[in-house]
C-alpha atoms as one frame of an Amber mdcrd trajectory, in Angstrom:
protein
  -4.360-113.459   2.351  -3.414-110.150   2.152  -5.939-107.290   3.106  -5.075
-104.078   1.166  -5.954-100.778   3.243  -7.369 -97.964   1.074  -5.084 -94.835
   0.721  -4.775 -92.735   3.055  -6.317 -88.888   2.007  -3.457 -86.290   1.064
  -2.522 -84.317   4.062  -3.956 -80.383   4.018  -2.390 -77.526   3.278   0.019
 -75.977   5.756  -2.032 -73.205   7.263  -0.936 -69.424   6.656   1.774 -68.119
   8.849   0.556 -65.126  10.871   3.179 -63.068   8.810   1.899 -63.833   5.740
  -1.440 -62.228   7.187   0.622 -59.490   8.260   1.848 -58.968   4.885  -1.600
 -58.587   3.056  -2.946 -56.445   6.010   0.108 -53.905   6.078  -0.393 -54.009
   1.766  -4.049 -52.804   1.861  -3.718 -49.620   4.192  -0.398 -49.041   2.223
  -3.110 -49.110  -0.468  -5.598 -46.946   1.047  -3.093 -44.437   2.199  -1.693
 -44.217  -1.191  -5.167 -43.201  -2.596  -6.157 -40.351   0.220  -2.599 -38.856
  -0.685  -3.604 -38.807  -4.109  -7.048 -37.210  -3.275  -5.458 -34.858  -0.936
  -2.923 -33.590  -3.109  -5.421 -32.791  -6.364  -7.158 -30.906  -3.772  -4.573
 -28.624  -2.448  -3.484 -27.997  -6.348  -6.834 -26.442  -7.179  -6.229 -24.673
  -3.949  -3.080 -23.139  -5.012  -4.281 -21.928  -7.956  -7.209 -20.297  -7.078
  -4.880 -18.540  -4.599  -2.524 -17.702  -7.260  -5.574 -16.039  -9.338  -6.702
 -14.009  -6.674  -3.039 -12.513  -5.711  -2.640 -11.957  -9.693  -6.048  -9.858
 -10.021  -5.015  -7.370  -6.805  -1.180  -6.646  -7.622  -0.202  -3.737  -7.238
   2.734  -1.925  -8.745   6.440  -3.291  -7.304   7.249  -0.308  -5.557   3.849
  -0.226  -3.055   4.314  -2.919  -1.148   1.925  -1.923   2.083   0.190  -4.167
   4.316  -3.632  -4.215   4.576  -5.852  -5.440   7.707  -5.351  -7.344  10.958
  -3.669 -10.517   9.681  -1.268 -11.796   7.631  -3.735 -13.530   5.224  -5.461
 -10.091   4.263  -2.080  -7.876   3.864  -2.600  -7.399  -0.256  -1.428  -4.531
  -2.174  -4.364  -2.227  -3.364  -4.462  -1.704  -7.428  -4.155   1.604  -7.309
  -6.468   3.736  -9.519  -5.058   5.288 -12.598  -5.008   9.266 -12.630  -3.526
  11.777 -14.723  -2.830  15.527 -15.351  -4.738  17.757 -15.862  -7.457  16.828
 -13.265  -6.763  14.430  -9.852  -9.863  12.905  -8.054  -8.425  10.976  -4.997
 -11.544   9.147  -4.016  -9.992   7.694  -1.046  -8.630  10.504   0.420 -11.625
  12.688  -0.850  -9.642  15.021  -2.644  -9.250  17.163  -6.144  -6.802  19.347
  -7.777  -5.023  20.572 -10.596  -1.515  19.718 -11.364   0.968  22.032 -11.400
   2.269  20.821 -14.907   0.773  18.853 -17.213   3.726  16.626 -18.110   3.484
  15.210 -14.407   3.176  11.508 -14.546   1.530   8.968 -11.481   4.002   7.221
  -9.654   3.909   5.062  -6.749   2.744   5.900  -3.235   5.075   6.853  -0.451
   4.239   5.639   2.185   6.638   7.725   3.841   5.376  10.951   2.925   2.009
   9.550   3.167   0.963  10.136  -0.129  -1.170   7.334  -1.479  -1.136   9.152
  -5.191   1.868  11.077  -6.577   2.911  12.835  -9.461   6.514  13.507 -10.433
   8.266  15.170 -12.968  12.207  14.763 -13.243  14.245  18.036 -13.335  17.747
  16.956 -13.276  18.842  13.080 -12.955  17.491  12.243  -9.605  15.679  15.298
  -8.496  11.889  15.633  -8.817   8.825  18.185  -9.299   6.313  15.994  -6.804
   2.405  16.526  -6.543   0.142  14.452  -4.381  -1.744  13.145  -1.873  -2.673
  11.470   0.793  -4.962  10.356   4.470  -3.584   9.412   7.604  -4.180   5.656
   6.391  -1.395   6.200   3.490   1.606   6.117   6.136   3.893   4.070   7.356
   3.971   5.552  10.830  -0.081   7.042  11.272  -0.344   9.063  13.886  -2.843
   7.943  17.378  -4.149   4.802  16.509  -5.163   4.776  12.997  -4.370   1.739
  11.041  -1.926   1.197   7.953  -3.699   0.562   5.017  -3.800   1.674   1.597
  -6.484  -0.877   0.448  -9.954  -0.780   2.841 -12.712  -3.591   2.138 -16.098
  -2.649   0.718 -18.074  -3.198   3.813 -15.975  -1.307   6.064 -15.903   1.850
   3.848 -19.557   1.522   3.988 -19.570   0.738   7.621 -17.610   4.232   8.098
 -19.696   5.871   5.596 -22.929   4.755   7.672 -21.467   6.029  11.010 -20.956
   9.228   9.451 -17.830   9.791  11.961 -17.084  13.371  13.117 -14.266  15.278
  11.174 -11.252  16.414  12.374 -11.170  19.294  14.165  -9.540  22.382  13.349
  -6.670  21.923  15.819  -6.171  18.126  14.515  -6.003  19.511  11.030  -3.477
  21.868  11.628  -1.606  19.664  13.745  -1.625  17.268  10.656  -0.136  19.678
   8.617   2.670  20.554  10.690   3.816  16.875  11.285   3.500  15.986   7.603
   5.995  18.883   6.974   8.143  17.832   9.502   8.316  14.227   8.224   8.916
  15.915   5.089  11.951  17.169   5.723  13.052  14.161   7.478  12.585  12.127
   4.694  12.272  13.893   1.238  15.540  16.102   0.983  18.208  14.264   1.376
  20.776  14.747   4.347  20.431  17.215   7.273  18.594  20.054   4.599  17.493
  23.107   6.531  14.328  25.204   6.254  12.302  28.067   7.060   8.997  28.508
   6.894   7.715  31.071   4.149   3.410  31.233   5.174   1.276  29.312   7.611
  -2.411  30.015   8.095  -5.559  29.017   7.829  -7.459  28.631   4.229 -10.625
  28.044   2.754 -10.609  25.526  -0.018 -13.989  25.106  -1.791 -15.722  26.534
   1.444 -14.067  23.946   3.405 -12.001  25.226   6.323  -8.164  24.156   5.892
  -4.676  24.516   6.916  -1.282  25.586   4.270   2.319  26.097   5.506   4.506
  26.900   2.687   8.103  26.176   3.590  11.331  26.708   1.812  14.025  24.222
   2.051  18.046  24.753   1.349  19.537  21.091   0.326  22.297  20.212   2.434
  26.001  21.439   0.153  27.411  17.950   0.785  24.814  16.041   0.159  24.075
  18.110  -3.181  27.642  17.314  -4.298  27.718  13.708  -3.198  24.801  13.779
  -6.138  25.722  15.689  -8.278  22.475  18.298  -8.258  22.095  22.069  -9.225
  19.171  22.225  -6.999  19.674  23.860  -4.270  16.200  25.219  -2.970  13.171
  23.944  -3.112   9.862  25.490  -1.696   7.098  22.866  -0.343   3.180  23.299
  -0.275   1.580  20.865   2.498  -2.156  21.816   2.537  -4.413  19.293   5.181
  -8.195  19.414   5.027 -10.561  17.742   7.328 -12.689  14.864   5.654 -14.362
  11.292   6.134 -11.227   9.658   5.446  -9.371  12.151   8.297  -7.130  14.910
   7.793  -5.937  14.679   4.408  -3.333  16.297   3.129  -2.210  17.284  -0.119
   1.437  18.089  -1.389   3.496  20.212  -3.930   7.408  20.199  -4.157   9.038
  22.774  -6.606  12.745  22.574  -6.788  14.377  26.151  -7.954  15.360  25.445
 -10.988  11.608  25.031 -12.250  11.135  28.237 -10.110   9.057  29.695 -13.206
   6.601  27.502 -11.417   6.717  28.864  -8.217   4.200  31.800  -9.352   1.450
  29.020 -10.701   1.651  27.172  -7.161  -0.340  29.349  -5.701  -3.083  28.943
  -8.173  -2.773  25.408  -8.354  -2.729  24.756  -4.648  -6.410  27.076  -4.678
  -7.619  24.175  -7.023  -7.613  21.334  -3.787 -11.250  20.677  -2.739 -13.129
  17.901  -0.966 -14.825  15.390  -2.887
């Protein structure tokens, strides 16, 4: 007789490999990766365009492109204010005046004059009536150790206010003066001009103790061909004033062929006071 066996079970599975467990492993935190990348990079979208709002609501005209504060991150372009003729306030630099013409328009600073507001009027293709002015904050190269800026934050204005600092002195004022005409010359009239000066002396402006130096200026013959220009003098008023902001200084260029103005600079110039 024949004994029959009962079947033998069905073998098990083959167990995983350990690089099939690799595989699902190295899938997941592929996985997980993929998602924090996603997270991160919704994040640093809103980022960039809240940046982008705030550079769009303080830019300032093409042609000022100054640096403000101690770092890179804070160097934005004040929005300057909008003035025009007949009556200036410079609030920053604490100053008033007239203009010499009403058909003067506001321009951009110049930082090189150190005028953080200017007016200009064009007299021939290239050639300028300028009005303005300025603190030693509006130039590129302040003098001492006072810092470029053309844009101060609110709490440090007030922080200066507070302190009620000491204005400059008469010597620092007309110091001021004579290095902002120098600088001037340097930069404003072209190649190698020459000049003599006209009046210096002390002046009261609004009972505030100042300091004028009129100056005339020849433009250099070469240079006034190489442009093309029938000016060929132009007299300069640089009048500095001590306030809270430091010497500020105010400035009127006349070229001679709007010399009918020459006799209403005068008047004009007696129209600076501090704010």
């Amino acid at each position: 007789m024949i004994e029959l066996l009962p079947p033998e079970p069905p073998a098990p599975p083959p167990a995983r490999s350990g690089r099939g467990a690799t595989k699902v492993i190295v899938a997941a935190v592929l996985a997980l990766v993929v998602v924090v990348a996603l997270i991160n990079s919704q994040r640093n979208r809103d980022s960039a365009v809240g940046q982008l709002s705030d550079r769009q609501l303080t830019q300032a005209p093409s042609n000022q492109a100054t640096p403000d504060g101690p770092g890179p991150r804070d160097r934005r372009p004040e929005r300057l204010p909008l003035v025009a003729c007949p009556q200036i306030r410079d609030e920053e630099s604490r100053l008033g005046y007239r203009c010499i013409d009403n058909a003067l328009q506001q321009d951009g600073s110049d930082t090189y004059l150190g005028l953080r507001i200017t007016l200009n009027l064009e007299v021939e293709p290239g050639w300028l009536i300028s009005q303005g002015s300025g603190n030693p904050r509006s130039l590129a190269s302040p003098p001492s150790n006072d810092v470029v800026t053309f844009r101060q934050a609110r709490q440090a204005r007030e922080t200066r206010r507070a302190a009620a600092p000491a204005l400059p002195s008469a010597d620092q004022v007309r110091a001021e003066v004579r290095r902002r005409t120098e600088l001037a010359l340097a930069e404003a009239y072209g190649d190698n001009p020459t000049s003599r000066s006209l009046a210096e002396r002390p002046r009261s402006f609004g009972g505030v103790q100042g300091y004028q130096i009129l100056t005339e200026i020849t433009i250099n013959q070469a240079y006034r061909e190489r442009r093309g220009l029938s000016t060929r003098t132009e007299r300069l008023w640089t009048v500095g004033l001590p306030t809270t902001a430091g010497v500020s200084i105010f400035m009127l260029s006349i070229p001679d062929n709007r010399s009918d103005l020459w006799a209403k600079a005068e008047a004009t110039v007696a129209t600076v006071h501090v704010l």
